[in-house]
C-alpha positions in Angstrom: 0.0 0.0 0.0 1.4 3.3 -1.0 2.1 6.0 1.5 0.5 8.8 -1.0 -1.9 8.3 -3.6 -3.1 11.1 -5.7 -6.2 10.4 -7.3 -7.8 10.3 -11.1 -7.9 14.4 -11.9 -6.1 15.9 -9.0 -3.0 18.2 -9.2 -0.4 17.9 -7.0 2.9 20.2 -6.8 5.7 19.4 -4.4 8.3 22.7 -4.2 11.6 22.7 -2.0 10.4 19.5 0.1 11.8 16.6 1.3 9.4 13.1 1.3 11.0 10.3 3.1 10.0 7.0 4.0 11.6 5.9 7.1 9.5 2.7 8.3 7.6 0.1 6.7 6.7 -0.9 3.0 5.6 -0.2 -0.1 5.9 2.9 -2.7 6.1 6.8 -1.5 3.3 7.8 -4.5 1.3 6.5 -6.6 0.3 9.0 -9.0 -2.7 8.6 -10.8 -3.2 12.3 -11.7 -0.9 15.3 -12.7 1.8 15.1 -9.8 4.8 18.1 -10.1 8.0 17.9 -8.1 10.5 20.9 -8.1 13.6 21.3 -6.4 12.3 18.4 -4.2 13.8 15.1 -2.9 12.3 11.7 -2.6 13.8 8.5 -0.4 12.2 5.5 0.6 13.5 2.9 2.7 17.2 5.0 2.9 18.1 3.5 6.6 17.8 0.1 5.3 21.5 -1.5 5.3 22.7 -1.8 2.0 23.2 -5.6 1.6 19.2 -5.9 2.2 17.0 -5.3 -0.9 14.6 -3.5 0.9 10.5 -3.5 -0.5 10.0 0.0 -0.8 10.7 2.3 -4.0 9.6 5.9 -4.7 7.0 6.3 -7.3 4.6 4.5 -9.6 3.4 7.1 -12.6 -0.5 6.2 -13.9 -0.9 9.7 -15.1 1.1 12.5 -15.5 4.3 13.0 -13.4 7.1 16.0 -13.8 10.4 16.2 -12.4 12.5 19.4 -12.8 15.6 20.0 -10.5 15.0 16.8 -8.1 16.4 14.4 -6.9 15.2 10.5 -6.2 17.4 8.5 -4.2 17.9 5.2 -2.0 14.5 3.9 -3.6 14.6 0.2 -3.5 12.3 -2.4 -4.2 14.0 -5.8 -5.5 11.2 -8.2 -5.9 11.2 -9.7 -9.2 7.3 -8.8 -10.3 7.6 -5.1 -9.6 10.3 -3.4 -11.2 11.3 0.6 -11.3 13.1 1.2 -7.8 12.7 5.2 -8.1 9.9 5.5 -10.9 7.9 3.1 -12.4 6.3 4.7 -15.4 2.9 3.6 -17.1 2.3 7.0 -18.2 3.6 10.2 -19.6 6.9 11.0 -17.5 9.1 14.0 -18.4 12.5 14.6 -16.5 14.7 17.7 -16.2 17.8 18.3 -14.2 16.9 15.2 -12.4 19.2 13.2 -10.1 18.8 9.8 -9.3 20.9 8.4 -7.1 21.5 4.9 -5.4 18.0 3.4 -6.9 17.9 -0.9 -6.7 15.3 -2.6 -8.4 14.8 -5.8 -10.4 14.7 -4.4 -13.4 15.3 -0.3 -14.1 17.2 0.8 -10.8 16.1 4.3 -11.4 13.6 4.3 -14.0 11.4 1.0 -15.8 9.3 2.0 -18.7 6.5 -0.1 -18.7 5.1 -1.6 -21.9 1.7 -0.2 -21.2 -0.3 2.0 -24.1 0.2 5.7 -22.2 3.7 5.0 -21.4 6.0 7.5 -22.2 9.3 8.9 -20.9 11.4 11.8 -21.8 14.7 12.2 -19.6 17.2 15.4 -20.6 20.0 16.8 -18.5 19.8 14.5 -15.4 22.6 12.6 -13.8 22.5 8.9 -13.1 24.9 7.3 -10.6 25.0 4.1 -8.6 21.5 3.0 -9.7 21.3 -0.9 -10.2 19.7 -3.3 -11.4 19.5 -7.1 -13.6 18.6 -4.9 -16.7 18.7 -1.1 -16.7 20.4 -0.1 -13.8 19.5 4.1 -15.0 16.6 3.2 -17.3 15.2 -0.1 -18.5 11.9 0.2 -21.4 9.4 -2.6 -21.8 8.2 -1.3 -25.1 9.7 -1.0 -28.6 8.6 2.6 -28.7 12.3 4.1 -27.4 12.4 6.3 -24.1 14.5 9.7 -25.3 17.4 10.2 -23.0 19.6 12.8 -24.8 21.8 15.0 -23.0 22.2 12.9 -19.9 25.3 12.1 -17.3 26.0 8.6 -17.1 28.0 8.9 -13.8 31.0 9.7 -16.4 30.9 7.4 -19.4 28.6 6.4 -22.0 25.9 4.5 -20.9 26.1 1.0 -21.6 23.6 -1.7 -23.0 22.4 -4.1 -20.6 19.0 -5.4 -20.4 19.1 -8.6 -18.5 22.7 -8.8 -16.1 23.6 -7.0 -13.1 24.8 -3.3 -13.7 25.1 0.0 -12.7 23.7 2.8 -14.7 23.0 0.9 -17.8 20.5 1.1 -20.1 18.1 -1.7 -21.9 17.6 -1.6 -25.4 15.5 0.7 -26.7 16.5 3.2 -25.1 17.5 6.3 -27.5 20.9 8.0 -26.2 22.0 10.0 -29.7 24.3 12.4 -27.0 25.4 12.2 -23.8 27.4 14.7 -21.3 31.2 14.4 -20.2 29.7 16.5 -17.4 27.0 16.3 -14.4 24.6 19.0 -15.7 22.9 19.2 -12.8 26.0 20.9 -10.8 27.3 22.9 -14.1 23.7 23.9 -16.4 22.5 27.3 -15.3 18.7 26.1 -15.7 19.8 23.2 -13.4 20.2 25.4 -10.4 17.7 25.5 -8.0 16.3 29.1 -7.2 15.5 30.3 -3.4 12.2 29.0 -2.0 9.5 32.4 -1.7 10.2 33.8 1.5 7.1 34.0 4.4 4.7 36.3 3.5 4.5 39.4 6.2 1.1 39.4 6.2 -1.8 36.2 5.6 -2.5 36.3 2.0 -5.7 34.7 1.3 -5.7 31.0 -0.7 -7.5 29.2 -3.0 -9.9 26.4 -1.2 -8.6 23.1 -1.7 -9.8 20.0 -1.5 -7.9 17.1 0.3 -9.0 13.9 1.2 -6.7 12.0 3.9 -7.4 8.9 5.8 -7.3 9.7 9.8 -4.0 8.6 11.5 -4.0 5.1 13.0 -2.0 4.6 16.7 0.4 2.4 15.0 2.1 4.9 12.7 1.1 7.8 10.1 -2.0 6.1 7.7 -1.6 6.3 3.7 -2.8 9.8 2.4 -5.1 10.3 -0.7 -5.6 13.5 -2.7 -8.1 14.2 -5.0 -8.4 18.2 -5.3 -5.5 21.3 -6.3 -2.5 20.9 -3.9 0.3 22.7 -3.9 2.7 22.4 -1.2 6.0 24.5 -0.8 8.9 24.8 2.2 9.5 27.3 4.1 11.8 30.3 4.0 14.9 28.0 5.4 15.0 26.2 1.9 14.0 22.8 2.5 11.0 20.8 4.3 11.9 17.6 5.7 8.2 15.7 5.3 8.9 12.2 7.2 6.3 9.2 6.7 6.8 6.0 9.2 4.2 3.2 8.9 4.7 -0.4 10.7 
């Protein structure tokens, strides 16, 4: 069961925040709407030891998912029938000035394409390093439509081909890489670099309703949230939120 869910037509935006999973099982999100993360991090499972799989991961994409100038890390999930240990994309993903870092799964450490009809991914000036996997460590597509990866940092060499043995950073066929950088973008691009988080308003500035749906929290640990309305969720003035979830 997923710690976050956001529903069929709901927006979500995640700005300058932290999501960690720190207890428990399963994925961070599942997205099923039009889910935005910038300048954001997302773990799951990170104080795991490292020589355990771990059964978490970070997200599974059913709708619309955006990450610009974020960074997915220590998402793990090893079991052989769900693959796509930081994303695990079934619909339209697009990726800027990512970073994902660390990721395990079965197949696609970072990022599994799934061979499902709204499955599409487009990665561009994001940095892959340590991800791994039997097939795909950095990105691993289940359909013959290719995934575009141009522009990309393969943790310092071109990626290499590798959709069914143990590796780190690879890619699996299908995959198109016509370019990739000599360089992490995401320390030396200009439009890679976070900007400051809005400061505090002086005054209370008047919202927009919104309209959230959350299960009520259960003795045991912090129950699974579900979103079906206009979120939008930024940090404060300090730069960075640290959101924790822990579920037994």
């Amino acid at each position: 069961m997923p710690y976050i869910t956001i529903e069929t037509w709901a927006e979500v935006e995640f700005h300058h925040i932290t999501l960690e999973a720190k207890a428990g099982s399963g994925r961070l999100i599942v997205n099923r709407g039009r889910l935005a993360f910038y300048d954001s991090t997302v773990i799951n499972n990170q104080d795991a030891p490292s020589y355990l799989p771990g059964d978490g991961g970070g997200i599974v994409n059913e709708g619309i998912l955006t990450i610009t100038r974020s960074t997915l890390t220590r998402n793990k999930v090893m079991s052989s029938n769900e693959p796509g240990g930081a994303i695990l994309n079934k619909g339209w993903l697009t990726v800027t000035c990512g970073q994902f870092d660390s990721n395990r799964a079965g197949k696609g450490g970072a990022i599994y394409n799934a061979d499902e009809k709204e499955a599409k991914a487009t990665i561009t000036h994001s940095a892959f390093r340590g991800n791994q996997a039997n097939g795909g460590g950095g990105i691993f597509n289940a359909k013959t439509i290719p995934v575009e990866a141009a522009d990309n940092w393969w943790n310092g060499a071109a990626p290499v081909v590798n959709s069914s043995t143990l590796g780190l950073d690879t890619i699996s066929n299908n995959v198109n890489v016509p370019s990739w950088l000599e360089a992490d973008p995401t320390q030396t691009l200009a439009e890679c670099r976070s900007p400051e988080p809005d400061p505090l308003p002086t005054q209370p500035q008047a919202t927009q309703p919104t309209r959230t749906v959350a299960s009520t929290a259960t003795p045991r640990g912090i129950a699974p949230l579900s979103f079906r309305g206009h979120l939008k969720i930024r940090s404060a003035r300090d730069g960075g939120k640290r959101e924790e979830a822990k579920r037994n």
